[in-house]
C-alpha positions as CSV (number, residue, x, y, z in Angstrom):
1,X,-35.1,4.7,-16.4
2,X,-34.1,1.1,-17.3
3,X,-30.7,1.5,-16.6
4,X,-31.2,3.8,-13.1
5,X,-33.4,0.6,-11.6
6,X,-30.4,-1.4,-13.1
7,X,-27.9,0.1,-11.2
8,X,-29.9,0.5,-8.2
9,X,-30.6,-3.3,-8.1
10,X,-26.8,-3.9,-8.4
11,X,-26.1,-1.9,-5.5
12,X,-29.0,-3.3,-3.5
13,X,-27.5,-6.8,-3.9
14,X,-24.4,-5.9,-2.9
15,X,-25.3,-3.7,0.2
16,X,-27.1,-7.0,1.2
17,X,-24.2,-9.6,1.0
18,X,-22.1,-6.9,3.1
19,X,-24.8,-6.9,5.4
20,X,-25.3,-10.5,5.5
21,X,-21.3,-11.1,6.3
22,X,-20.9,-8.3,8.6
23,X,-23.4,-7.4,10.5
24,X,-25.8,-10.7,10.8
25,X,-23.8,-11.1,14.0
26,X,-22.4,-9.2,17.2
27,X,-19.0,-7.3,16.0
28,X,-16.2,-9.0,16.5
29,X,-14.0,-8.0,19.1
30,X,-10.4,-7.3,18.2
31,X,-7.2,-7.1,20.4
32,X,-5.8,-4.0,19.0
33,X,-5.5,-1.4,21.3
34,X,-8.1,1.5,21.1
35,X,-5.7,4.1,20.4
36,X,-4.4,1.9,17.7
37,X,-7.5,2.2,15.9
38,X,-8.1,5.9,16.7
39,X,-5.2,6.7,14.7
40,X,-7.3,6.7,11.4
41,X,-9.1,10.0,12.4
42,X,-5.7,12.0,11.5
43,X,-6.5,11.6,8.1
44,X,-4.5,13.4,5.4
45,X,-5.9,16.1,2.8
46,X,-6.8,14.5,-0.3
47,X,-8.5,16.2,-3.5
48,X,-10.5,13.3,-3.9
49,X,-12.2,13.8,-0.6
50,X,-14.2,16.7,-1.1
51,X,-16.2,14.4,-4.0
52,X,-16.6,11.3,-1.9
53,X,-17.9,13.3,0.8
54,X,-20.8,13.6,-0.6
55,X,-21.9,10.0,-0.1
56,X,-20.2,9.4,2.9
57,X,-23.7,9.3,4.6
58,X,-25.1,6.1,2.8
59,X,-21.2,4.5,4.4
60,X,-20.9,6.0,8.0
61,X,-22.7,3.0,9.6
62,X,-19.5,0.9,8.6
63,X,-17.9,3.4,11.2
64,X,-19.1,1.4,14.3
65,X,-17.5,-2.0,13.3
66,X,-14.0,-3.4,13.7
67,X,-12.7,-3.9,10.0
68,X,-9.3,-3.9,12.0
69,X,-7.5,-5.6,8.7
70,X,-8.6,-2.8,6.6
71,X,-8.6,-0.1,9.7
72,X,-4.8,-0.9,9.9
73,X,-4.4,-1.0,5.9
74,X,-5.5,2.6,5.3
75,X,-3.7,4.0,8.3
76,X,-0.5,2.1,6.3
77,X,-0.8,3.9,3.6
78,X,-0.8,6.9,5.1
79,X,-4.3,8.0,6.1
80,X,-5.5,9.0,2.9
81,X,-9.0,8.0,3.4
82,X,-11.1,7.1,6.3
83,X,-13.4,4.4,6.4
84,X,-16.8,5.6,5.1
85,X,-15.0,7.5,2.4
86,X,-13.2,4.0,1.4
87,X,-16.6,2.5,1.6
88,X,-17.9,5.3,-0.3
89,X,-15.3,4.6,-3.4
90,X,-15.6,0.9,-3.5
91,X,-19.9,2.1,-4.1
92,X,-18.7,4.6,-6.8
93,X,-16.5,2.4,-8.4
94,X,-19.3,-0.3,-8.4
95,X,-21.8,1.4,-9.4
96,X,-20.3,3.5,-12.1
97,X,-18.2,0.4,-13.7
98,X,-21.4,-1.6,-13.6
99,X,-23.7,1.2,-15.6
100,X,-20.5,1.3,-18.2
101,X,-21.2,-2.5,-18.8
102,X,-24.5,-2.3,-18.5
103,X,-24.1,0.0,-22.0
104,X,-21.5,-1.7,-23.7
105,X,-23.1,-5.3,-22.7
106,X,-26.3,-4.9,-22.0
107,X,-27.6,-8.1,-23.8
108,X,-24.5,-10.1,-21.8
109,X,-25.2,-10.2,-18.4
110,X,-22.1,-12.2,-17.3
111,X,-19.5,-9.3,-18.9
112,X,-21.9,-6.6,-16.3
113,X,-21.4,-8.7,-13.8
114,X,-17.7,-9.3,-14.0
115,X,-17.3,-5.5,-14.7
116,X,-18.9,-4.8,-12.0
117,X,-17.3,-7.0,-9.4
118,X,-13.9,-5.4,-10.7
119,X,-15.4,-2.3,-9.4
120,X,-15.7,-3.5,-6.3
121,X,-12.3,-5.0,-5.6
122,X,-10.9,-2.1,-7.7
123,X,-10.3,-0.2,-4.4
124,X,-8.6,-2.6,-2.6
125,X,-6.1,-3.4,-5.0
126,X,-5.5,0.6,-5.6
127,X,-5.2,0.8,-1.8
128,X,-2.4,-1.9,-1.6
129,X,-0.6,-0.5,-4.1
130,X,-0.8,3.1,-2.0
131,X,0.9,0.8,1.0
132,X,3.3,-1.2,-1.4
133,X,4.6,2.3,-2.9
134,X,4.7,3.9,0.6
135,X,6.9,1.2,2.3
136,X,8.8,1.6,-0.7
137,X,9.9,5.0,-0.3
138,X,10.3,4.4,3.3
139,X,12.2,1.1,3.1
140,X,14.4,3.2,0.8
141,X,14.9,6.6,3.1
142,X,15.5,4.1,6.5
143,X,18.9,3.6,6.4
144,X,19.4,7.2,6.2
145,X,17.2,8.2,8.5
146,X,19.2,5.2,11.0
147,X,22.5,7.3,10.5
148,X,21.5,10.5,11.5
149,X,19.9,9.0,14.5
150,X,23.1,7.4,15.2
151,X,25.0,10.5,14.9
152,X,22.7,12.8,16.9
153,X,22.6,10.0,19.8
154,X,26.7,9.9,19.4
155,X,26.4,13.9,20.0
156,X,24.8,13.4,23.1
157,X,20.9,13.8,22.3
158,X,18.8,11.5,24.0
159,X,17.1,9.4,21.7
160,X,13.9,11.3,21.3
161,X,15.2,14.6,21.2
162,X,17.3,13.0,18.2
163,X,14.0,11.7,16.8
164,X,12.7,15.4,16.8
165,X,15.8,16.9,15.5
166,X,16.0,14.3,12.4
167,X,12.1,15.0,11.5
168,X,12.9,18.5,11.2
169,X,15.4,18.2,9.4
170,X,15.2,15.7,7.2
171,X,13.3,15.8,3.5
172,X,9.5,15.6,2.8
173,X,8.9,11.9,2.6
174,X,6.4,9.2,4.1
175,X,9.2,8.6,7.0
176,X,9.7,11.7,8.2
177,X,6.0,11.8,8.1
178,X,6.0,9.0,10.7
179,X,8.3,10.1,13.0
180,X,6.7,13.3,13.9
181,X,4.0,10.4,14.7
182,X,6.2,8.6,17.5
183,X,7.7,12.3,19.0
184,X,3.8,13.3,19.5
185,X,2.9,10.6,20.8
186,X,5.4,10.8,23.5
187,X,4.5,14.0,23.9
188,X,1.3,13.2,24.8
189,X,2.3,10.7,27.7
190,X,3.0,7.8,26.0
191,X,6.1,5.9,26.4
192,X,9.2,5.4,24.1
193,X,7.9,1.7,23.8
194,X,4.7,1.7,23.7
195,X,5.1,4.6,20.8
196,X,7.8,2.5,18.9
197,X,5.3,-0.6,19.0
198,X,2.4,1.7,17.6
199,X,5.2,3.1,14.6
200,X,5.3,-1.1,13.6
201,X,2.1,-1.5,13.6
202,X,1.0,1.7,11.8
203,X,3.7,0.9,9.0
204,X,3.3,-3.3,9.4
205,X,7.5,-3.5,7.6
206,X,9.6,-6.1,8.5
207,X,12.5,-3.4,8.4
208,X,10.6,-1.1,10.8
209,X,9.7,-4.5,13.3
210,X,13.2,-5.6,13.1
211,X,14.1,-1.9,14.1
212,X,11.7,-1.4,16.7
213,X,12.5,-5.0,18.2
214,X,16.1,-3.8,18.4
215,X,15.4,-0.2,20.6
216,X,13.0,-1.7,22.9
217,X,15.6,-5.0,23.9
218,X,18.5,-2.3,23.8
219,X,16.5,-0.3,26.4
220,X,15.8,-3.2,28.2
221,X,18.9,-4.6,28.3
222,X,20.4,-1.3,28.8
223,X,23.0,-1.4,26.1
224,X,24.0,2.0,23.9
225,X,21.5,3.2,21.4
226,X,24.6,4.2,19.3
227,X,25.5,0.9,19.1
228,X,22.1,-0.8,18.1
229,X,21.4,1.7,15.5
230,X,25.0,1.2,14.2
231,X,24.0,-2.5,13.9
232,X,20.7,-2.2,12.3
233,X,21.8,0.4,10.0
234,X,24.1,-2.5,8.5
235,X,21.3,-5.1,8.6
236,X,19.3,-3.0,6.7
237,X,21.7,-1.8,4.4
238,X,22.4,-5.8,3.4
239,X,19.2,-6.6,2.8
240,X,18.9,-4.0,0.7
241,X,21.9,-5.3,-0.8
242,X,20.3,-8.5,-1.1
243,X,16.8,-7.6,-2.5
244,X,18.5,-6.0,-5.2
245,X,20.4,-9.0,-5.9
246,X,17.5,-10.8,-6.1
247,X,15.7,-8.1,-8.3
248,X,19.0,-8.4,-10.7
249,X,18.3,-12.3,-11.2
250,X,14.6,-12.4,-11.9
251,X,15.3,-9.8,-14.4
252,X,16.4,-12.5,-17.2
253,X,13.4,-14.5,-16.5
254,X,11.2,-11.5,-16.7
255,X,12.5,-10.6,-20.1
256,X,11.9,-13.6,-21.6
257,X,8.3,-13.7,-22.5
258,X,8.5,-10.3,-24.2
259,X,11.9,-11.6,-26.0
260,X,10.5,-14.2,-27.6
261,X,7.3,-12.9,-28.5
262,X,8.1,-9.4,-29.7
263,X,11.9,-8.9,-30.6
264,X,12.5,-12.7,-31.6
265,X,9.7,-12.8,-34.3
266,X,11.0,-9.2,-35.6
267,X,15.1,-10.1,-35.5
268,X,14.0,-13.6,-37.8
269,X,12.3,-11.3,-40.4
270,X,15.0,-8.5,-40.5
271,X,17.8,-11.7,-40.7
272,X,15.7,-14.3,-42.8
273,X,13.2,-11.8,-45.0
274,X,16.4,-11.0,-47.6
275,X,17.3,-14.2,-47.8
276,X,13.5,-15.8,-48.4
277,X,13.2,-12.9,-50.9
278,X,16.7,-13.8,-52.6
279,X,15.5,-17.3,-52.7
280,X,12.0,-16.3,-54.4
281,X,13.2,-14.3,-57.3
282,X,15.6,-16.9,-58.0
283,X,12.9,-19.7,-58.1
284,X,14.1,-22.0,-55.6
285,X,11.4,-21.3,-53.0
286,X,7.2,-21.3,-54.3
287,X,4.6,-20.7,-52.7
């Protein structure tokens, strides 16, 4: 019983600083574009789901606020959760993490407390790694997926029919995923531009910006796609190139801390023990 009232005044407090922050005042209003924001209710299957639905009802007034930031972080990693569900795990992980501290610490407050709060950021920093592994993958399969645009729009497709054709064919991956976003939404009326400025800001990559930057002035300007896409494809490719370069040199300095601390101590003993022993049985060393 204790420990129920516990976790209940834990969650209480922190239902009431969120209140207190958010909603104290009018909602804030944002300049993304409605249909920016609406792209979070395409959200992806997830096994996890089915669980947190079950206490999406004590999250689904969060629904009618802004959140843009953390709107525009979960549809970056893919839709995987919508916002009352990600509300709903940050209360899950609270709540449970807290009532593990409570039993391992219950005479230490300050250890609950910290346990607790890791439960609540616990979420967010799962849900940035989701987006860093994502742009990963896609900042990996981009330069591919650039080359067979290029060769379809040197065939003669137009660019979007290309589009189509290389999300079809192309493998299972977070990109391809994305482009079968930007051919629906011109589908659906929208135009190349506006679509290629909703494919940055879904996937918020330099590579993709710098890509999308480089369409829309070629259209403007009315110069080959072929040609842009030739270009950007090297860009990319070089810094690639360059990130891995970078990668390759902090490598040594990475390395360091575990040399010293676990191989140097063990290589000293394996060199030095024989000769420590040597010197031992022959007397010259006492302890």
């Amino acid at each position: 019983m204790t420990l129920f009232i516990f976790a209940a005044l834990i969650y209480l407090s922190i239902f009431m600083a969120v209140y207190q922050i958010f909603y104290s005042r009018e909602p804030a209003q944002t300049s993304l574009p409605t249909e920016l924001l609406d792209l979070q209710a395409e959200v992806k299957p997830n096994p996890g789901r089915s669980f947190l639905a079950a206490f999406v009802p004590l999250t689904k007034r969060f629904e009618k606020y802004p959140f843009a930031s953390l709107r525009r972080s979960l549809v970056t990693a893919g839709n995987i959760l919508t916002l009352p569900e990600f509300f709903a795990f940050k209360f899950l992980t609270t709540i449970i993490l807290s009532i593990v501290g409570y039993i391992f610490f219950s005479k230490q407050i300050y250890y609950v407390f910290a346990i607790g709060l890791f439960g609540y950021i616990f979420p967010d920093m799962w849900l940035n790694q989701k987006i860093k592994n994502r742009q990963r993958q896609i900042a990996r399969d981009l330069p591919n997926v650039i080359d067979l645009l290029k060769l379809c729009v040197g065939g003669g497709l137009d660019f979007m029919l290309a589009v189509n054709r290389v999300a079809r064919d192309f493998k299972d991956c977070p990109l391809k995923d994305e482009l079968y976003e930007l051919w629906r939404e011109t589908q659906m009326g929208k135009t190349r531009k506006d679509a290629l400025k909703n494919l940055s800001w879904r996937l918020n990559m330099a590579e993709i910006s710098s890509f999308v930057r480089t369409l829309i002035q070629a259209d403007r300007m009315g110069s080959p796609i072929g040609e842009a896409l030739r270009i950007q494809s090297e860009e990319i490719r070089i810094r690639r190139f360059q990130r891995g370069e970078e990668m390759a040199l902090k490598a040594p300095i990475k390395l360091l801390f575990p040399l010293i601390v676990f191989i140097l101590p063990v290589v000293l003993v394996i060199v030095g023990g024989p000769i420590i022993l040597q010197f031992m049985s022959s007397g010259g060393i006492k302890f």
